[in-house]
N, CA, C and O atoms as a DFTB+ gen file, in Angstrom:
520 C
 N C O
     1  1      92.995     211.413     153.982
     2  2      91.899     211.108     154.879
     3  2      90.784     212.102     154.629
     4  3      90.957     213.316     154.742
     5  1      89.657     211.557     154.292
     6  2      88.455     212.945     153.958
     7  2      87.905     213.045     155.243
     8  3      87.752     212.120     156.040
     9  1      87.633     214.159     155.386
    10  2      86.420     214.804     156.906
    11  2      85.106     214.958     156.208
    12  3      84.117     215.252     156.879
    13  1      85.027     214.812     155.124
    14  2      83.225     214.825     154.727
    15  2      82.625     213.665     154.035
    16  3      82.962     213.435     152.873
    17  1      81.871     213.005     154.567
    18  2      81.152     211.749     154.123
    19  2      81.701     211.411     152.386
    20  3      80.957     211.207     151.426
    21  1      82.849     211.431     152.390
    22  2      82.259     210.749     150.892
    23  2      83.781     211.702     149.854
    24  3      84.472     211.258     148.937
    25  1      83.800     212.776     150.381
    26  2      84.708     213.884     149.811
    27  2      86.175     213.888     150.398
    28  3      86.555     214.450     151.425
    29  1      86.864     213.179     149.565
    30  2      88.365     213.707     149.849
    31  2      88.648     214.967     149.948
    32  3      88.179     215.872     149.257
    33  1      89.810     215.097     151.245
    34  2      90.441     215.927     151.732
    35  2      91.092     216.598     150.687
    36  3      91.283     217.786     150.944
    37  1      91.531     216.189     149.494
    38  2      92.013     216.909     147.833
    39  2      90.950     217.526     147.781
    40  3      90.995     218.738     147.990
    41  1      89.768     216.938     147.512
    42  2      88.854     217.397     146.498
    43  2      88.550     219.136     147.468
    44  3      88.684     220.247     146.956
    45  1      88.173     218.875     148.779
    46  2      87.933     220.137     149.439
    47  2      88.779     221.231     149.707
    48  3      88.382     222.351     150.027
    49  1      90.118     220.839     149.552
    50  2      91.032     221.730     149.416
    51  2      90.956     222.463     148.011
    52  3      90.844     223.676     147.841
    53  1      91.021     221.700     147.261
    54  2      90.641     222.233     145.862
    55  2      89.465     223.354     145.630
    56  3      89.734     224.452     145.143
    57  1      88.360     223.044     145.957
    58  2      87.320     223.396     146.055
    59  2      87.663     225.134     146.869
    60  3      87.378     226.294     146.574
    61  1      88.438     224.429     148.034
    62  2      88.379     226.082     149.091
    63  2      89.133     227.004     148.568
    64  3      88.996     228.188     148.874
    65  1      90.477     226.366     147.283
    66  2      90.682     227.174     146.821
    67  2      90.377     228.144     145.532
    68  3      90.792     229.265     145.236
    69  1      89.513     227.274     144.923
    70  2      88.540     227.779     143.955
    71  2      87.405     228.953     144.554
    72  3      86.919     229.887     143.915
    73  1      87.188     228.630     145.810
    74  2      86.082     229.404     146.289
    75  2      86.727     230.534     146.481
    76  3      86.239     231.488     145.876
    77  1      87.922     230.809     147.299
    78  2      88.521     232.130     147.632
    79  2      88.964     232.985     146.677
    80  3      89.310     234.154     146.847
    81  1      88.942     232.331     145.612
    82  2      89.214     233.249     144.475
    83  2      88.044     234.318     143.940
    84  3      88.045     235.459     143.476
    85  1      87.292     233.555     144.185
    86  2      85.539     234.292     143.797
    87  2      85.383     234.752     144.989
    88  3      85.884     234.167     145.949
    89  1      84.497     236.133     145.153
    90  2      83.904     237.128     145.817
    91  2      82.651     236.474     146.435
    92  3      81.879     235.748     145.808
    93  1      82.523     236.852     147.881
    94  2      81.596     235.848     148.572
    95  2      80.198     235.846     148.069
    96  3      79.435     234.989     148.516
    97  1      79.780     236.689     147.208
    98  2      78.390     236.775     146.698
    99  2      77.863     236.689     145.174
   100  3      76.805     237.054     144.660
   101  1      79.294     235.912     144.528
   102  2      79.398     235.483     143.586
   103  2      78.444     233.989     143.340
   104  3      78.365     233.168     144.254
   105  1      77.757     233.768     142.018
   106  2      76.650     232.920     141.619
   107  2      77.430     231.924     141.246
   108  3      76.791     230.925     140.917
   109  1      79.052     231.790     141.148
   110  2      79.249     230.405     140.706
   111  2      80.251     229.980     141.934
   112  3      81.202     229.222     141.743
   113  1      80.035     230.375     142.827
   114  2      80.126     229.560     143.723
   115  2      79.193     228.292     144.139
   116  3      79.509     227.120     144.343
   117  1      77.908     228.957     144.194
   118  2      77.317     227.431     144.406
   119  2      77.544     226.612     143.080
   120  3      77.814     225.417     143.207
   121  1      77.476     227.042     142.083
   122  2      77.902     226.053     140.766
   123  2      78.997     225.118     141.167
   124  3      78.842     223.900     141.088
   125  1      79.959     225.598     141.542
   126  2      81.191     225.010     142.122
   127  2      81.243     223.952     143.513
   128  3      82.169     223.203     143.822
   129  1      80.036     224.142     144.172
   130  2      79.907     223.297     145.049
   131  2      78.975     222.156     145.067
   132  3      79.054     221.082     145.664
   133  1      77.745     222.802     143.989
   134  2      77.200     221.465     143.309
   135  2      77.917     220.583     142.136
   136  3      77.681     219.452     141.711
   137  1      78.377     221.047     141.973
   138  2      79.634     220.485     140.929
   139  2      80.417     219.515     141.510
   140  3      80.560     218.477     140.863
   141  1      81.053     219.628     142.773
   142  2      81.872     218.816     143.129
   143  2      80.862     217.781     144.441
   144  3      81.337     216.765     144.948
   145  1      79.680     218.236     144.731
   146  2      78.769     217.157     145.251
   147  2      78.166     216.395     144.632
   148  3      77.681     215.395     145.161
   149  1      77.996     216.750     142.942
   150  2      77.247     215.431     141.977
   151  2      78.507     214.861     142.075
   152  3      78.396     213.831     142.741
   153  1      80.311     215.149     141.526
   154  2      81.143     214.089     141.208
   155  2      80.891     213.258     142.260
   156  3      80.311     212.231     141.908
   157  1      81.178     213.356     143.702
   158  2      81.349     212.475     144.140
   159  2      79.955     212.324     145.367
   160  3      80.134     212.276     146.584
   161  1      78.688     212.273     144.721
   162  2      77.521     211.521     144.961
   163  2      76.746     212.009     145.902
   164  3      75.587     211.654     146.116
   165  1      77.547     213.088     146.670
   166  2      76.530     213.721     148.189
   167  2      75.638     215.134     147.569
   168  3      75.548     215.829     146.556
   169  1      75.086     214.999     148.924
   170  2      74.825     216.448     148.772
   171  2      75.331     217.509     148.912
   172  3      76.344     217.423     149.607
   173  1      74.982     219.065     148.388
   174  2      75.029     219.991     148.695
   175  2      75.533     220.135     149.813
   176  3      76.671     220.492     150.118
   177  1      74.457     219.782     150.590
   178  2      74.903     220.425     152.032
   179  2      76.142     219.860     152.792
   180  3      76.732     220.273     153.791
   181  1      76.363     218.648     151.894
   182  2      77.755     217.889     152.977
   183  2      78.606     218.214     152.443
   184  3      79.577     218.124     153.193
   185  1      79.059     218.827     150.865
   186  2      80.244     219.533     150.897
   187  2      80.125     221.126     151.457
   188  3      81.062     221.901     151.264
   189  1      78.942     221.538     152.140
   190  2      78.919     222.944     152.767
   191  2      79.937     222.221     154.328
   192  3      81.109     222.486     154.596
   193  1      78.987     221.286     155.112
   194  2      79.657     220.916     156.147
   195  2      81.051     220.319     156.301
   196  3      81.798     220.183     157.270
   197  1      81.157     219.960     154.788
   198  2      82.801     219.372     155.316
   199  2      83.661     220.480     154.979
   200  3      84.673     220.551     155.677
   201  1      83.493     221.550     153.903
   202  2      84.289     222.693     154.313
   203  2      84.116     223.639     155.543
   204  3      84.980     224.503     155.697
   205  1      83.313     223.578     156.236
   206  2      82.591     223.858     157.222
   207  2      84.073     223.500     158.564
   208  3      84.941     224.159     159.135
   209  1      83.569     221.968     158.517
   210  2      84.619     221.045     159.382
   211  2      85.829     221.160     158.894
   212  3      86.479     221.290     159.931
   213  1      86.707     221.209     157.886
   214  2      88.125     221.879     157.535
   215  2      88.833     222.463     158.704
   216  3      89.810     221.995     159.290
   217  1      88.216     223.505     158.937
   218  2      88.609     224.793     159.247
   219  2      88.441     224.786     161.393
   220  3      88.719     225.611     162.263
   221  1      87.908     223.511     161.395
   222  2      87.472     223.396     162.941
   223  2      88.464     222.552     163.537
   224  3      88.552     221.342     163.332
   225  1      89.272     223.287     164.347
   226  2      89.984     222.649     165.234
   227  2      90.041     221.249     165.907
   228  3      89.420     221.299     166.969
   229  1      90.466     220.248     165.714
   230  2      89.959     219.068     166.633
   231  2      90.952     218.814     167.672
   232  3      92.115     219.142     167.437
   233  1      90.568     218.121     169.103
   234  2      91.275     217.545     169.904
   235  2      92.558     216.521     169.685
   236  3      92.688     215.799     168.697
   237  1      93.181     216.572     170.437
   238  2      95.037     215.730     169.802
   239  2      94.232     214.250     170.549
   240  3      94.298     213.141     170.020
   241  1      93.416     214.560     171.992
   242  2      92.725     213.317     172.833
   243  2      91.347     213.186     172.506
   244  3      90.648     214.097     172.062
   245  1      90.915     211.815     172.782
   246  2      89.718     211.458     173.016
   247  2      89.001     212.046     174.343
   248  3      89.392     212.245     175.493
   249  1      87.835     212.225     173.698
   250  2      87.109     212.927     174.966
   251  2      87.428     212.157     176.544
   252  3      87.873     212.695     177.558
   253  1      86.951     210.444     176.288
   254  2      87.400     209.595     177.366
   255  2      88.507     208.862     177.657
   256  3      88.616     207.698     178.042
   257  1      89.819     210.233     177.271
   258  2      90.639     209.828     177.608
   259  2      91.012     209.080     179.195
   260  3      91.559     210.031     179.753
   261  1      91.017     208.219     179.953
   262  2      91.799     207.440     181.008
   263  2      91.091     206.631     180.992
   264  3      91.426     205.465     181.199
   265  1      89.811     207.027     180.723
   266  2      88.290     206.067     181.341
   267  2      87.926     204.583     180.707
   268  3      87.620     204.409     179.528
   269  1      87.993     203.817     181.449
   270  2      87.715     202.646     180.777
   271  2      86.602     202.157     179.882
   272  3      85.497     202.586     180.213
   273  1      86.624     201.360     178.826
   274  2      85.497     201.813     177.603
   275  2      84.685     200.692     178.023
   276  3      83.474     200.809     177.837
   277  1      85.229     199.350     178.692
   278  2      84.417     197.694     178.885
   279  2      83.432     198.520     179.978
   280  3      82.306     198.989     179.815
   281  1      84.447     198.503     181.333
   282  2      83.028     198.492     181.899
   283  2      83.890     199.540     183.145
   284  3      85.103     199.752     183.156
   285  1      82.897     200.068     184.103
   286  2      82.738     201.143     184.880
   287  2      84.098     201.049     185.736
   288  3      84.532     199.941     186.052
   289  1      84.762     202.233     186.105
   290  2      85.699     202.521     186.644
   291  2      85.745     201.634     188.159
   292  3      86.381     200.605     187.932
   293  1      85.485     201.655     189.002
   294  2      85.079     201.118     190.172
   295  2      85.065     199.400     189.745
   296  3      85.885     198.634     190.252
   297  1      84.224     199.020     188.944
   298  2      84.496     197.282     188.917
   299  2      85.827     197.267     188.211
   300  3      86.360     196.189     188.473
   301  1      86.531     197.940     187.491
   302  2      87.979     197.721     187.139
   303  2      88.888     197.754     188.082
   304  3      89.836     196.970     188.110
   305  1      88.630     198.902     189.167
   306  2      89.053     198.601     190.263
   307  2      89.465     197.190     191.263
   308  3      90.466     196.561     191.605
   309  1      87.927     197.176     191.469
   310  2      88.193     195.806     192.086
   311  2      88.677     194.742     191.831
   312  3      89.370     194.113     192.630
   313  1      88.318     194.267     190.374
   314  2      88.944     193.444     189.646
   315  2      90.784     193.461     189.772
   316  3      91.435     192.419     189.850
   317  1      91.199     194.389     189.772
   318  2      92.210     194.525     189.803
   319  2      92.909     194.613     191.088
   320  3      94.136     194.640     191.188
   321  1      92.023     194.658     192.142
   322  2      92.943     194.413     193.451
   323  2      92.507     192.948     194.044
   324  3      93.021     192.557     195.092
   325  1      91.507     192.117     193.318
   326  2      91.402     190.815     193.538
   327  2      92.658     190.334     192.582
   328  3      93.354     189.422     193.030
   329  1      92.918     190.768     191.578
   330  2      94.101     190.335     191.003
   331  2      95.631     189.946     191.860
   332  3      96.383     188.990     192.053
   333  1      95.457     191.685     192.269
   334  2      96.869     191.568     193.174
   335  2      96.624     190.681     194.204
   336  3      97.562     189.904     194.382
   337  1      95.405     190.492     195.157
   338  2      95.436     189.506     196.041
   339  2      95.737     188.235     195.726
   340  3      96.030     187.516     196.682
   341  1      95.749     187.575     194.247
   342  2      95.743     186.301     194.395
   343  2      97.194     186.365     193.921
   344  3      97.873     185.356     194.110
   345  1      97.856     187.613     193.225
   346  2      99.583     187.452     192.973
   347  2      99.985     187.334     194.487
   348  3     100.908     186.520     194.519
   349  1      99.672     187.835     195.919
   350  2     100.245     188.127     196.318
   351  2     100.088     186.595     197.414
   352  3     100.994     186.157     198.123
   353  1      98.814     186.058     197.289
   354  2      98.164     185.128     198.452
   355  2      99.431     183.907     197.371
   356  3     100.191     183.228     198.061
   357  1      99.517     183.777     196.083
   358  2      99.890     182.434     195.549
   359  2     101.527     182.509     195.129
   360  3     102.140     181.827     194.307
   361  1     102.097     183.825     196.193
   362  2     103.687     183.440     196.155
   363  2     104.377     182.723     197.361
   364  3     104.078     182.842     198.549
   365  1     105.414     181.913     196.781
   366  2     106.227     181.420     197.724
   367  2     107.296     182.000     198.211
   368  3     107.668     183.129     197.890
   369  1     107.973     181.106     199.185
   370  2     108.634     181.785     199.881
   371  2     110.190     181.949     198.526
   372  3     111.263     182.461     198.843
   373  1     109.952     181.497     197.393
   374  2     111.268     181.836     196.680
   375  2     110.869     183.239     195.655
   376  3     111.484     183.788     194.741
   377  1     109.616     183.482     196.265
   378  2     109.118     184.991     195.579
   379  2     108.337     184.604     194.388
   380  3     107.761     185.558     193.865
   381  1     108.166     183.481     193.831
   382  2     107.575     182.915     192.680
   383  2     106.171     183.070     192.983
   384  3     105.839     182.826     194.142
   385  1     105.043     183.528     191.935
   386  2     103.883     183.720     191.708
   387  2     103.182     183.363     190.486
   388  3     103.764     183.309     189.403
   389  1     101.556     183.042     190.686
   390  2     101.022     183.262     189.428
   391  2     101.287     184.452     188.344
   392  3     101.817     185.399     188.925
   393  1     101.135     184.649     187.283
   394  2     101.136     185.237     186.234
   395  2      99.825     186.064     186.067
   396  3      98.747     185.524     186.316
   397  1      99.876     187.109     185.733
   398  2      98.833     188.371     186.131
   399  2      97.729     187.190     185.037
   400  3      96.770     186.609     185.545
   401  1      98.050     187.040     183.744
   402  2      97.420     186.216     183.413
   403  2      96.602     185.286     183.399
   404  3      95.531     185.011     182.858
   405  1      97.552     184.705     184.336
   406  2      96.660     183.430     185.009
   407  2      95.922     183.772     186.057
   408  3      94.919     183.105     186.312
   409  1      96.243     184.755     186.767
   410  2      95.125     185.399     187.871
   411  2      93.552     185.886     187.200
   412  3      92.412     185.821     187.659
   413  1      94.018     186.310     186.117
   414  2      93.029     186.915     185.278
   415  2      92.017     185.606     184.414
   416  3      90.901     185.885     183.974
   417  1      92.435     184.638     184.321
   418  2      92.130     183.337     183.462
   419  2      91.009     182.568     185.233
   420  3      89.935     181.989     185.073
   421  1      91.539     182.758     186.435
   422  2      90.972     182.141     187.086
   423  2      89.792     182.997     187.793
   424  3      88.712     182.594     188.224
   425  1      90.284     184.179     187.777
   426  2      89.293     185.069     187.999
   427  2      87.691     184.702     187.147
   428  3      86.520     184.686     187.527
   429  1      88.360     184.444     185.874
   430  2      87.184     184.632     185.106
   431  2      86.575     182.656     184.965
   432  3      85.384     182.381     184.819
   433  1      87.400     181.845     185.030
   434  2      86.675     180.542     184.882
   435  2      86.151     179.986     186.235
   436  3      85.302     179.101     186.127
   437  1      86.519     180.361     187.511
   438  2      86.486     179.856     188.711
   439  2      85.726     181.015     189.525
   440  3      84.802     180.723     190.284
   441  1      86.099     182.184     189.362
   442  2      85.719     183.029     190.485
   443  2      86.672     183.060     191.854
   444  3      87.563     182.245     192.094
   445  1      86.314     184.102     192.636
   446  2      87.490     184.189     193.461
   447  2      86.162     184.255     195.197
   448  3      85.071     184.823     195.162
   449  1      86.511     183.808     195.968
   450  2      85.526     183.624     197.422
   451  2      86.252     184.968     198.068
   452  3      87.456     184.944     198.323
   453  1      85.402     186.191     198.324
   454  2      85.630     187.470     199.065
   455  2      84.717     186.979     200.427
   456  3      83.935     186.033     200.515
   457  1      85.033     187.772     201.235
   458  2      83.600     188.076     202.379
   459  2      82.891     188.939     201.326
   460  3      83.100     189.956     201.986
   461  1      82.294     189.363     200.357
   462  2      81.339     189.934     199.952
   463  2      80.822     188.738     199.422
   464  3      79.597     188.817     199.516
   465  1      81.282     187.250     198.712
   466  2      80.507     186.049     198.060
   467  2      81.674     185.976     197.100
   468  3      82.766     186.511     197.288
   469  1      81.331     185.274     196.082
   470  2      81.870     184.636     195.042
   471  2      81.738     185.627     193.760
   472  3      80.799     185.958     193.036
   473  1      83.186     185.960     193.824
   474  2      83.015     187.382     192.799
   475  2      83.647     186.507     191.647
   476  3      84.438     185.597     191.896
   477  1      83.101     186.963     189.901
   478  2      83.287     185.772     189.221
   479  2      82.961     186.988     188.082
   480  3      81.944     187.682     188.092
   481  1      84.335     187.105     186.858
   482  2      84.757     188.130     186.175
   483  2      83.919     187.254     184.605
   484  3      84.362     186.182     184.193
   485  1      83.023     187.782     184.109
   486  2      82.893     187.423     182.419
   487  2      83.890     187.414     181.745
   488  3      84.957     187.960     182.023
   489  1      83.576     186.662     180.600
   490  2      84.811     185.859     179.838
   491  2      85.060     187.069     178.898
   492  3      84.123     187.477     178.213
   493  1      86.164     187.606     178.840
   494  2      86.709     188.823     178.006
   495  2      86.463     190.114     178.253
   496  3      86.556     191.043     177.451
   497  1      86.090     190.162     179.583
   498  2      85.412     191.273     180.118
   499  2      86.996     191.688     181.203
   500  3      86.825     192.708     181.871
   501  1      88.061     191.171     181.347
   502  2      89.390     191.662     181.771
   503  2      90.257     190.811     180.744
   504  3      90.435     189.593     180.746
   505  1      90.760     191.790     179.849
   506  2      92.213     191.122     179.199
   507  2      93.388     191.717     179.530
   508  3      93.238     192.888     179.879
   509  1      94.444     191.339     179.541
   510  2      95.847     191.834     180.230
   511  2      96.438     192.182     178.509
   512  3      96.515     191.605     177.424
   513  1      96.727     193.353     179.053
   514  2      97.351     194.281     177.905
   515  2      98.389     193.495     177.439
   516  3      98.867     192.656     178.203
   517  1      99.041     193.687     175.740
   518  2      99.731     192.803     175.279
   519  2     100.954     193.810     174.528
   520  3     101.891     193.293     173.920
């Protein structure tokens, strides 16, 4: 997997170890780094930044880890307790119910009548995890 536009993760390892061998104020170092930015087409400066980025710690999580990516925390909410209302309004007395699915399918083709109005979910805007 490369971390620099264009530069395999070989090639920069290679490179970092070529560099540590030479003394930091040594003249063929940059030789060595324009060297391996003509092979593979970038610039200079992006094999400076991707050895740069090597060496930088990254997160195991996404920054927005819990947070929902469609749409705002609060309408997922609701959506989801109009859900449970209609599992819970469309069971019988043998405990049998709609299918989160199908709550979710009517939500979005029909809409559901609250005292707030006719709340009515866009098409792919709630999918039930698979």
């Amino acid at each position: 997997m490369s971390r620099g536009g264009g530069v395999p993760a070989e090639a920069l390892l290679d490179l970092r170890w070529r560099l540590d061998e030479l003394s930091p104020r040594e003249h063929g170092r940059r030789a060595l780094v324009e060297g391996t930015a003509e092979l593979f087409g970038v610039s200079r400066a992006t094999v400076y930044r991707a050895l740069a980025g090597q060496l930088r710690p990254r997160g195991l999580r996404r920054a927005d880890r819990g947070e929902p990516r469609k749409i705002p925390r609060a309408e997922l909410e609701r959506y989801c307790e109009l859900v449970a209302a209609l599992k819970i309004r469309t069971s019988n007395l043998k405990g049998r119910r709609l299918s989160t699915a199908r709550c979710i399918s009517l939500l979005e083709e029909h809409g559901v009548e609250t005292p707030d109005g006719l709340v009515r979910a866009t098409k792919a805007f709630c999918t039930r995890r698979r």
